[in-house]
Backbone as CSV, one residue per row, in Angstrom:
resi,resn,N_x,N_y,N_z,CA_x,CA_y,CA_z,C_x,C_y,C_z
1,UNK,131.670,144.696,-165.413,130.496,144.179,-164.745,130.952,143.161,-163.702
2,UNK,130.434,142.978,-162.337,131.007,142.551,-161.205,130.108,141.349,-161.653
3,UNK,130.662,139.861,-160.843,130.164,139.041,-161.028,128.567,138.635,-160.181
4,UNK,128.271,139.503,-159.358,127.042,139.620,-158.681,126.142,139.764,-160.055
5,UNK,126.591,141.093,-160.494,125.600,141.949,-161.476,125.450,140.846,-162.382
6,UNK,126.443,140.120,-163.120,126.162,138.549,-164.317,125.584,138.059,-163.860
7,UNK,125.543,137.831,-162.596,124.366,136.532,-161.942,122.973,136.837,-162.085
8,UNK,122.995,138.296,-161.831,121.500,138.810,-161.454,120.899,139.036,-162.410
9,UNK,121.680,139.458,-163.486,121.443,139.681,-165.099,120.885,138.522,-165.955
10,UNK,121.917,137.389,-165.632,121.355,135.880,-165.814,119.862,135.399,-165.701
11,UNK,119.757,135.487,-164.148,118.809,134.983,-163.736,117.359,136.120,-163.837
12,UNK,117.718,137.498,-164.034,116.672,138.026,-164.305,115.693,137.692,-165.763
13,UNK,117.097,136.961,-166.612,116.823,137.147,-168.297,116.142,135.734,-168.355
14,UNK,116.461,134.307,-167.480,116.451,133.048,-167.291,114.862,133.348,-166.802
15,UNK,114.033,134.179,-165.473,113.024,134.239,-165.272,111.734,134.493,-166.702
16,UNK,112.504,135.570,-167.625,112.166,136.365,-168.538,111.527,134.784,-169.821
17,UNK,112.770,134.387,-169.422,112.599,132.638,-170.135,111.670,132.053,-170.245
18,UNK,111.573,131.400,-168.705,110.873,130.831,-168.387,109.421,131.160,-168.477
19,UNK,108.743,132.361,-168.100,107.742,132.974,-168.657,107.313,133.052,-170.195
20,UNK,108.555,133.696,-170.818,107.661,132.844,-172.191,107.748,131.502,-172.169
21,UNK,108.478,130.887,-172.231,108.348,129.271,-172.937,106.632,128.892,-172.090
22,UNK,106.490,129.042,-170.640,105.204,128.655,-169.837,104.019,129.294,-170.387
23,UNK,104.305,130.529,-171.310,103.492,130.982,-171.981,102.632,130.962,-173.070
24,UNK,103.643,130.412,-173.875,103.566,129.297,-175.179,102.965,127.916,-175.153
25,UNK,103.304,127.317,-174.174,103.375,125.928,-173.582,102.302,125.838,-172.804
26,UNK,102.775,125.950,-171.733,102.021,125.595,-170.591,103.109,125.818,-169.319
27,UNK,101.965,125.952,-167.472,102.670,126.156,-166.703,103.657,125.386,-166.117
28,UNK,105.145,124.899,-165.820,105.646,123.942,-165.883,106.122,122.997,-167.026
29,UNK,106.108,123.680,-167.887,106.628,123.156,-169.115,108.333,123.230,-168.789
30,UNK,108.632,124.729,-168.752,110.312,125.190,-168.374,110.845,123.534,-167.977
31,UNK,110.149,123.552,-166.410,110.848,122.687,-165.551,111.090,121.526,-166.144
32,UNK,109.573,120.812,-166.426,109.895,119.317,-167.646,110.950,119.317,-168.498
33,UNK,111.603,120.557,-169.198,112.502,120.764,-169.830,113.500,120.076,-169.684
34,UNK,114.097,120.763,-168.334,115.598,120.860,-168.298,115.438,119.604,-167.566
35,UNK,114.396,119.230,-166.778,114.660,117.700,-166.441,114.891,116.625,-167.749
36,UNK,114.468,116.937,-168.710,114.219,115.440,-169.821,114.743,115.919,-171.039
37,UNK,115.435,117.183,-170.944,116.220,117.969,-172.089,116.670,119.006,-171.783
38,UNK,117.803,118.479,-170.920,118.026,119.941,-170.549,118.832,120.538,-171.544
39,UNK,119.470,119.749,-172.583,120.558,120.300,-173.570,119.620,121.139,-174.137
40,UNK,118.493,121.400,-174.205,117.153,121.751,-175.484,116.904,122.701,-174.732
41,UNK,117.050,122.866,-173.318,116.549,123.936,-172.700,117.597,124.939,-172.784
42,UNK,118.883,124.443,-172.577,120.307,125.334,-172.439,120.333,126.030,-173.817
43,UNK,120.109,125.409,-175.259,120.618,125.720,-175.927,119.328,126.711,-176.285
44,UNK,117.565,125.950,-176.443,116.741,127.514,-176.367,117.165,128.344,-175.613
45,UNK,117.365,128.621,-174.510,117.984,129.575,-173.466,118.907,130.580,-173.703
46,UNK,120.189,130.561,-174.422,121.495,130.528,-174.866,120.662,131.609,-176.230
47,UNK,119.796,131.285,-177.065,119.197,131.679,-178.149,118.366,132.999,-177.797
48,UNK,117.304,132.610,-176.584,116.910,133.596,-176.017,117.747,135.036,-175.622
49,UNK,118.623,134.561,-174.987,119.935,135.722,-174.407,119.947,136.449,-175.595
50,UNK,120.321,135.762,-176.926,120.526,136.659,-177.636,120.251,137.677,-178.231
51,UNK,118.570,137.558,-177.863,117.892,138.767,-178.383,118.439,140.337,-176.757
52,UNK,118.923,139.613,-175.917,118.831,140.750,-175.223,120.587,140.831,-175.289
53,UNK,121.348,140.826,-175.915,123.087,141.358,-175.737,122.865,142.648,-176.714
54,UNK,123.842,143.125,-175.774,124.216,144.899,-175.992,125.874,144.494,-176.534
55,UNK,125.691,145.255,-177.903,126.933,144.942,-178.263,127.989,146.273,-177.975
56,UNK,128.961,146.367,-177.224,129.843,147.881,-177.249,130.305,148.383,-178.556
């Protein structure tokens, strides 16, 4: 996987994120996050991914 495709993969799954948590929450919740926790956001985040890895 080229490093374009990780980025895009990232940030497609990071959008995917952000939509739920704003969903749950509220709109702008995400952002408050990572400003005033972002360790809380990285590490929900990080948790999230995991439901989407393809294992070979």
């Amino acid at each position: 996987m080229t490093a374009l495709t990780k980025e895009t993969r990232r940030q497609s799954i990071e959008e995917m994120f952000v939509q739920h948590i704003e969903n749950i929450y509220y709109p702008g919740f995400a952002e408050e996050m990572t400003e005033e926790q972002s360790a809380l956001y990285e590490w929900e985040f990080k948790e999230f991914q995991k439901q989407f890895r393809i294992e070979n």
